[in-house]
N, C-alpha and C positions, 0 to 999 in steps of 0.2 A: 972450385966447387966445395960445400962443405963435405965435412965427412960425416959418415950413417950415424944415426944418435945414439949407437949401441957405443960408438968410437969417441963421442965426448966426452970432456972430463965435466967432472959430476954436477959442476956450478954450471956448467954451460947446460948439460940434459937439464936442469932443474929452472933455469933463466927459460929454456927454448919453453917446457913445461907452463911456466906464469904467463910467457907470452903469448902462447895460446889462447888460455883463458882470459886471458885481457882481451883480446881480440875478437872471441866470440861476445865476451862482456858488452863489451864496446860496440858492436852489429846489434845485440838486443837493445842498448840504451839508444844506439841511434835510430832504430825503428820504431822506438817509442816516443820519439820525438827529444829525447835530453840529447840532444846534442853537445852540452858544455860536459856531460858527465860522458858521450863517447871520446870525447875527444882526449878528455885526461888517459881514459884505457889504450887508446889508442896509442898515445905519445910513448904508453909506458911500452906496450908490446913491439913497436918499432923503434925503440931504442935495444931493447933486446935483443931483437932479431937484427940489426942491423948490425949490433956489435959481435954476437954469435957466427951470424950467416954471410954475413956480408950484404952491399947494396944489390949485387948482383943474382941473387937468391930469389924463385919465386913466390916465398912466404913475405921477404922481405916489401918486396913489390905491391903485394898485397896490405900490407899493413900501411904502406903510403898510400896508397890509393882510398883504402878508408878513413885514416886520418883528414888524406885532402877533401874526402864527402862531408866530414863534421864540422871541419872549418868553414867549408863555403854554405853551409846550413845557417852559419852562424854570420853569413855578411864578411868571412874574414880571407875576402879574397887574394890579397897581393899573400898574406901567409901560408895560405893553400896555394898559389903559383912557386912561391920557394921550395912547398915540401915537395911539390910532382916534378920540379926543375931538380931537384936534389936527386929524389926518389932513379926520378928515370933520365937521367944525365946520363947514361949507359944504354940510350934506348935500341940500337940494333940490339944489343946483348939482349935486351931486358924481349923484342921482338921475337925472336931466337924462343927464348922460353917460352913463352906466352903461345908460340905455334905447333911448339909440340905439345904443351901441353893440352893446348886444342884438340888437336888432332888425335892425342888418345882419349882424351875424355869423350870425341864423340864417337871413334872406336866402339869403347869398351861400355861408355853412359849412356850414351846417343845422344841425340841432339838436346832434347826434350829436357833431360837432367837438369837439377837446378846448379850444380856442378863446372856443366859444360857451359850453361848460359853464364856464369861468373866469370871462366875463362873469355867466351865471347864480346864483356865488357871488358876485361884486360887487355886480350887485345887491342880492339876499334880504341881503345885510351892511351896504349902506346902511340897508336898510329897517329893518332888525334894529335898528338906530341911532336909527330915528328914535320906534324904537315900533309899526312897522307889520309885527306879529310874523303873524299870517294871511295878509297878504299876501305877504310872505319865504316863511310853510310852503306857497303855494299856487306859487309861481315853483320851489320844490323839487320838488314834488308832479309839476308838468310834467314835468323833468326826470330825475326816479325812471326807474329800470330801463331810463336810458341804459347800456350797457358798458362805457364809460369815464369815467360819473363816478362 
Protein backbone atom coordinates (compact mmCIF):
# COMPACT_ATOMS: atom_id res chain seq x y z
CA UNK A 1 0.00 0.00 0.00
CA UNK A 2 1.29 3.53 -0.49
CA UNK A 3 2.45 5.58 2.27
CA UNK A 4 0.47 8.91 3.56
CA UNK A 5 1.49 11.93 1.31
CA UNK A 6 2.76 13.74 4.31
CA UNK A 7 5.56 10.36 4.00
CA UNK A 8 6.62 10.96 0.37
CA UNK A 9 9.47 12.30 -0.81
CA UNK A 10 8.90 15.61 -2.35
CA UNK A 11 8.89 14.64 -6.18
CA UNK A 12 6.50 12.02 -5.52
CA UNK A 13 3.98 14.66 -3.29
CA UNK A 14 4.50 17.03 -6.25
CA UNK A 15 4.08 14.05 -9.22
CA UNK A 16 0.96 12.70 -7.04
CA UNK A 17 -0.10 16.73 -6.90
CA UNK A 18 0.11 17.26 -11.15
CA UNK A 19 -1.63 14.14 -11.29
CA UNK A 20 -4.49 15.20 -9.93
CA UNK A 21 -4.93 17.92 -11.74
CA UNK A 22 -4.46 16.13 -14.81
CA UNK A 23 -7.13 14.10 -13.99
CA UNK A 24 -9.69 16.35 -12.97
CA UNK A 25 -8.28 18.20 -16.37
CA UNK A 26 -8.86 15.42 -18.24
CA UNK A 27 -12.87 14.70 -16.61
CA UNK A 28 -13.61 18.32 -17.75
CA UNK A 29 -12.01 18.03 -21.32
CA UNK A 30 -13.75 14.62 -21.68
CA UNK A 31 -17.16 16.12 -20.74
CA UNK A 32 -16.82 18.59 -23.15
CA UNK A 33 -16.54 16.31 -25.60
CA UNK A 34 -12.23 16.72 -26.46
CA UNK A 35 -11.68 13.63 -25.93
CA UNK A 36 -8.16 13.48 -27.83
CA UNK A 37 -7.10 16.49 -25.30
CA UNK A 38 -8.71 13.97 -22.09
CA UNK A 39 -6.81 11.43 -23.16
CA UNK A 40 -3.35 13.20 -23.35
CA UNK A 41 -4.26 14.39 -19.40
CA UNK A 42 -5.03 11.28 -18.74
CA UNK A 43 -2.04 9.28 -19.88
CA UNK A 44 -0.09 11.82 -18.15
CA UNK A 45 -1.88 11.30 -14.54
CA UNK A 46 -1.78 7.49 -14.86
CA UNK A 47 1.66 7.37 -15.53
CA UNK A 48 2.06 9.19 -12.41
CA UNK A 49 0.00 7.55 -10.22
CA UNK A 50 1.02 4.32 -11.49
CA UNK A 51 4.54 5.05 -10.93
CA UNK A 52 4.00 6.68 -7.40
CA UNK A 53 1.07 4.45 -6.08
CA UNK A 54 1.31 1.63 -7.70
CA UNK A 55 -1.35 -0.48 -10.03
CA UNK A 56 -2.83 -1.68 -7.15
CA UNK A 57 -3.96 1.81 -5.77
CA UNK A 58 -7.54 3.10 -5.94
CA UNK A 59 -6.54 6.53 -7.60
CA UNK A 60 -4.55 4.45 -9.82
CA UNK A 61 -7.58 2.50 -10.94
CA UNK A 62 -9.26 5.34 -11.36
CA UNK A 63 -7.25 7.03 -13.78
CA UNK A 64 -7.41 3.73 -16.02
CA UNK A 65 -10.65 3.65 -16.06
CA UNK A 66 -10.83 7.19 -17.48
CA UNK A 67 -8.27 6.94 -19.64
CA UNK A 68 -10.10 3.65 -20.99
CA UNK A 69 -13.52 6.13 -21.36
CA UNK A 70 -11.40 8.70 -23.83
CA UNK A 71 -9.99 6.09 -25.85
CA UNK A 72 -13.17 4.17 -26.61
CA UNK A 73 -14.92 7.88 -27.32
CA UNK A 74 -12.42 8.02 -29.79
CA UNK A 75 -13.16 4.42 -31.61
CA UNK A 76 -9.90 3.22 -30.13
CA UNK A 77 -11.04 0.23 -28.77
CA UNK A 78 -8.47 -2.71 -28.74
CA UNK A 79 -6.09 0.35 -26.90
CA UNK A 80 -8.68 0.72 -24.32
CA UNK A 81 -8.90 -3.19 -23.78
CA UNK A 82 -5.04 -3.14 -23.15
CA UNK A 83 -5.30 -0.12 -20.71
CA UNK A 84 -8.36 -1.92 -18.36
CA UNK A 85 -6.51 -5.47 -19.02
CA UNK A 86 -3.29 -3.64 -17.60
CA UNK A 87 -5.23 -1.40 -15.24
CA UNK A 88 -7.03 -4.22 -13.65
CA UNK A 89 -4.92 -7.38 -14.08
CA UNK A 90 -5.23 -7.38 -10.31
CA UNK A 91 -8.74 -7.43 -10.42
CA UNK A 92 -9.91 -9.34 -6.94
CA UNK A 93 -7.23 -6.88 -5.42
CA UNK A 94 -8.61 -3.95 -7.38
CA UNK A 95 -12.43 -5.72 -6.18
CA UNK A 96 -11.33 -5.60 -2.60
CA UNK A 97 -10.93 -1.80 -2.86
CA UNK A 98 -13.53 -0.75 -4.84
CA UNK A 99 -15.93 -2.45 -2.03
CA UNK A 100 -14.81 -0.81 0.64
CA UNK A 101 -14.63 1.91 -0.78
CA UNK A 102 -18.28 1.60 -1.43
CA UNK A 103 -19.38 0.83 1.39
CA UNK A 104 -17.98 3.79 3.13
CA UNK A 105 -18.85 6.23 0.68
CA UNK A 106 -22.50 5.16 1.10
CA UNK A 107 -21.81 5.03 4.94
CA UNK A 108 -20.60 8.29 5.31
CA UNK A 109 -22.09 10.01 1.47
CA UNK A 110 -25.09 7.84 0.97
CA UNK A 111 -26.11 6.54 -1.85
CA UNK A 112 -27.19 9.68 -3.62
CA UNK A 113 -23.51 11.36 -3.62
CA UNK A 114 -21.90 11.81 -6.88
CA UNK A 115 -18.94 10.22 -4.87
CA UNK A 116 -20.63 7.00 -4.21
CA UNK A 117 -22.11 6.67 -7.67
CA UNK A 118 -18.33 6.93 -9.15
CA UNK A 119 -17.52 4.26 -6.72
CA UNK A 120 -20.70 2.25 -7.89
CA UNK A 121 -19.24 2.45 -11.59
CA UNK A 122 -15.85 1.05 -10.35
CA UNK A 123 -17.10 -1.46 -8.97
CA UNK A 124 -19.99 -3.01 -11.66
CA UNK A 125 -16.37 -2.19 -14.16
CA UNK A 126 -14.17 -4.46 -12.03
CA UNK A 127 -16.92 -6.94 -12.11
CA UNK A 128 -17.70 -6.45 -15.80
CA UNK A 129 -13.83 -7.47 -16.01
CA UNK A 130 -13.88 -10.33 -14.41
CA UNK A 131 -17.11 -11.85 -15.88
CA UNK A 132 -19.40 -11.04 -13.10
CA UNK A 133 -21.88 -9.43 -15.63
CA UNK A 134 -25.30 -10.09 -13.03
CA UNK A 135 -23.69 -8.98 -10.37
CA UNK A 136 -22.26 -5.57 -12.14
CA UNK A 137 -26.35 -5.24 -13.59
CA UNK A 138 -27.58 -5.86 -10.00
CA UNK A 139 -24.94 -3.06 -8.24
CA UNK A 140 -26.47 -0.71 -11.25
CA UNK A 141 -30.06 -1.87 -10.73
CA UNK A 142 -29.49 -0.30 -6.86
CA UNK A 143 -28.35 2.56 -8.14
CA UNK A 144 -30.99 3.34 -10.98
CA UNK A 145 -33.20 6.46 -10.54
CA UNK A 146 -30.47 7.99 -8.51
CA UNK A 147 -30.61 12.02 -9.97
CA UNK A 148 -27.30 12.24 -10.39
CA UNK A 149 -26.25 9.30 -11.97
Amino acid sequence: MSQPKDELPTGDHESLMWATIGAHAGRYLYFQGKYEEAEAMHRYALMDREKVLGLGHHNTFNSVNDLDLALAHQGKYQEAEVILRRGHGKYQEAEVIYRYMLRGRKKILGLDHPDTLTSVDNLASVLESQGKYDEANTIHQEAKGRTSY
